[in-house]
MIDOSE-1310 file (N, C-alpha, C; in nm, 2 decimals, decimal comma, always signed):
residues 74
xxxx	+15,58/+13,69/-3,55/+15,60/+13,57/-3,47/+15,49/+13,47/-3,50; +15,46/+13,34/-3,54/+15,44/+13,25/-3,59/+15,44/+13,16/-3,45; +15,24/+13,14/-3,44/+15,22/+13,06/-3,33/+15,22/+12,91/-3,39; +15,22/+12,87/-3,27/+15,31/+12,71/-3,30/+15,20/+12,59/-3,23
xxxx	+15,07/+12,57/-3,28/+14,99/+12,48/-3,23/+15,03/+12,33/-3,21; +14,96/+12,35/-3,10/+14,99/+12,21/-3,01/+14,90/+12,10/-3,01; +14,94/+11,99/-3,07/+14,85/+11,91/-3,15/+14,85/+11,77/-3,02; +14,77/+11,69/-3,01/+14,80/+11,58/-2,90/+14,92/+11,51/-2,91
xxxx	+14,96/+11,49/-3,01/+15,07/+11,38/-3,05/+15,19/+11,51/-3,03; +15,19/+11,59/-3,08/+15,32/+11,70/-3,01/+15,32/+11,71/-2,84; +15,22/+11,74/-2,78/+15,21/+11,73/-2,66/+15,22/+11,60/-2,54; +15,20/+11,50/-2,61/+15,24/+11,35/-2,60/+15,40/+11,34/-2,59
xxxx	+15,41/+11,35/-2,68/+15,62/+11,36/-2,69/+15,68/+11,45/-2,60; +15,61/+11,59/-2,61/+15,67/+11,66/-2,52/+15,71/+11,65/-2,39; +15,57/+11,58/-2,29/+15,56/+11,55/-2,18/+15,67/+11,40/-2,17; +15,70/+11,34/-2,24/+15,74/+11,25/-2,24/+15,90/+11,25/-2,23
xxxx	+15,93/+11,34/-2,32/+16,10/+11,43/-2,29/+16,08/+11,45/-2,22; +16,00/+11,54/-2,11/+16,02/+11,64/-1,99/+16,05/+11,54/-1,90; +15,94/+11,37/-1,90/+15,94/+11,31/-1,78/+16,04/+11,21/-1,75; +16,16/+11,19/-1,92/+16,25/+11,12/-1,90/+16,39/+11,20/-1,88
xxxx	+16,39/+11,35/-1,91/+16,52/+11,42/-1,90/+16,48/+11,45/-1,73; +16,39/+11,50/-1,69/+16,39/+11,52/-1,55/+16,37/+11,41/-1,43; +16,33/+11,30/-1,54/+16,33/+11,15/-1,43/+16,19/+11,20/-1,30; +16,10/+11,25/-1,38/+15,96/+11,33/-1,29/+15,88/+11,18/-1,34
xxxx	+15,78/+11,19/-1,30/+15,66/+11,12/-1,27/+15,57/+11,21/-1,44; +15,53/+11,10/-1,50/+15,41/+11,24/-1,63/+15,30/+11,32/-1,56; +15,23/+11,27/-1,46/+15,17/+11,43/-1,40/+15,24/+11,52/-1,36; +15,34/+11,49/-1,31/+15,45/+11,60/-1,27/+15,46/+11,69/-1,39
xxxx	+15,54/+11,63/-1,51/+15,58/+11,65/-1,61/+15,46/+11,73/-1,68; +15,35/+11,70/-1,71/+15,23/+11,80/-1,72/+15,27/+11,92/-1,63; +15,23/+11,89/-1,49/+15,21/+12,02/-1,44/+15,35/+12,15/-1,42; +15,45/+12,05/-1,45/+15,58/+12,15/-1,50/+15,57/+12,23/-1,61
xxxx	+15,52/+12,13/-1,73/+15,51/+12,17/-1,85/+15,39/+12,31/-1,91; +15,29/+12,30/-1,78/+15,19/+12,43/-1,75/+15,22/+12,50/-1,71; +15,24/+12,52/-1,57/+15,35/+12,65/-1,53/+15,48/+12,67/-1,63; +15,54/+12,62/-1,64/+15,64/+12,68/-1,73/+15,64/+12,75/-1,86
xxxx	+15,50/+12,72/-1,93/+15,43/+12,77/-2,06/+15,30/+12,83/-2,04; +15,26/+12,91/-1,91/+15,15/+12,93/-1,89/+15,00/+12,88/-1,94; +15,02/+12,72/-1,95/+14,89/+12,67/-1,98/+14,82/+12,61/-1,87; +14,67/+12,65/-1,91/+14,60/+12,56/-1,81/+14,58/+12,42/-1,80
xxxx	+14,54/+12,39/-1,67/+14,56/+12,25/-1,65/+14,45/+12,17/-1,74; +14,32/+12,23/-1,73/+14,22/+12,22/-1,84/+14,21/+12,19/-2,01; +14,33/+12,25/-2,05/+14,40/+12,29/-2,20/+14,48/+12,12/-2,19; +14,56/+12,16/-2,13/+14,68/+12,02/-2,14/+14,54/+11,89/-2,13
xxxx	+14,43/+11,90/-2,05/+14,39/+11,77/-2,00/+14,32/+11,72/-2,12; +14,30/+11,85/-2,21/+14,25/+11,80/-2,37/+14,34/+11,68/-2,46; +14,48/+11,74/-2,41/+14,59/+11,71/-2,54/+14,63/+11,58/-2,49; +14,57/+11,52/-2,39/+14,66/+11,44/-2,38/+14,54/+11,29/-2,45
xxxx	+14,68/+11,20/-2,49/+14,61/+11,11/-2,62/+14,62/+10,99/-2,51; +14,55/+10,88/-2,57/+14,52/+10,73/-2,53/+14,65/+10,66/-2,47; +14,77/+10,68/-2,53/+14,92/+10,66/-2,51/+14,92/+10,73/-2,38; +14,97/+10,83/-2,38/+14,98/+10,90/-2,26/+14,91/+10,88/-2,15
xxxx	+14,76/+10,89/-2,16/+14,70/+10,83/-2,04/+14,68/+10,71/-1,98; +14,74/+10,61/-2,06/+14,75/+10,49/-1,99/+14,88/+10,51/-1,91; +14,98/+10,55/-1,98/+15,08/+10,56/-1,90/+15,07/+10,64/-1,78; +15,04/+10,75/-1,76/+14,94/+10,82/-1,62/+14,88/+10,73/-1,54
xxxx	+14,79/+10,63/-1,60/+14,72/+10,50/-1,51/+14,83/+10,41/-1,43; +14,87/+10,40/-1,54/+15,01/+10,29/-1,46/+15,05/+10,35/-1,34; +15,13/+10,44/-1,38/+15,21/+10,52/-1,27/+15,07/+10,52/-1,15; +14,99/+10,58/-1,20/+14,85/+10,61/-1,06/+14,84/+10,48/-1,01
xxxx	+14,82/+10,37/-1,07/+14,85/+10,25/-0,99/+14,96/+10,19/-0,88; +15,05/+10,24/-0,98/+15,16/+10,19/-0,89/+15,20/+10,26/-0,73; +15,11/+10,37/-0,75/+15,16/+10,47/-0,65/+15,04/+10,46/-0,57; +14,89/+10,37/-0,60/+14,84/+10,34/-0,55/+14,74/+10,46/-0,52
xxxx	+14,72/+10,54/-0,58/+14,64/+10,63/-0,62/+14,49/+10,63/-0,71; +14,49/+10,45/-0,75/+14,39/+10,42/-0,82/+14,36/+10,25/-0,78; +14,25/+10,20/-0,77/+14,27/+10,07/-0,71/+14,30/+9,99/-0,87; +14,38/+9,89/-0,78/+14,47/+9,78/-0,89/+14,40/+9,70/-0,91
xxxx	+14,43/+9,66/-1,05/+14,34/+9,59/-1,12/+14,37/+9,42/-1,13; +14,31/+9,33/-1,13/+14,40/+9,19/-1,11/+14,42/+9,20/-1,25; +14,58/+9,11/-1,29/+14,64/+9,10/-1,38/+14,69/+8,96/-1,41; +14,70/+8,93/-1,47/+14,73/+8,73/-1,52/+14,89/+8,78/-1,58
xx	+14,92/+8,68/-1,45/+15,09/+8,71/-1,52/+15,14/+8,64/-1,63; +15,16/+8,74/-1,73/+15,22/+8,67/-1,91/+15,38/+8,62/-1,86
């Protein structure tokens, strides 16, 4: 059996299928994607790349979980 390493940009896309087939939130989608693969939450918080965590920011903004930032409307 042939282990299958999990590189940031694999783990990026992954969570990103999870969070648009299940219409979840990406922390959600993380923490599905751990329990369901028995990874720690510590492991995943490695993999995750520049892409992905802004997108986490957003969402934490919007949900108001992080104070909002002023923005200049384009």
């Amino acid at each position: 059996m042939a282990l299958e390493v999990m590189t940031s940009s694999k783990f990026s896309h992954t969570i990103e299928e999870i969070a648009f087939e299940k219409k979840i939130p990406y922390m959600d989608a993380i923490v599905w994607y751990c329990e369901k693969n028995e990874v720690e939450i510590e492991v995943a918080a490695k993999l995750i790349n520049a892409v992905l965590k802004s997108k986490i920011e957003a969402e934490a903004q919007d949900l108001n979980f992080l104070p909002k930032v002023a923005k200049l409307p384009l």
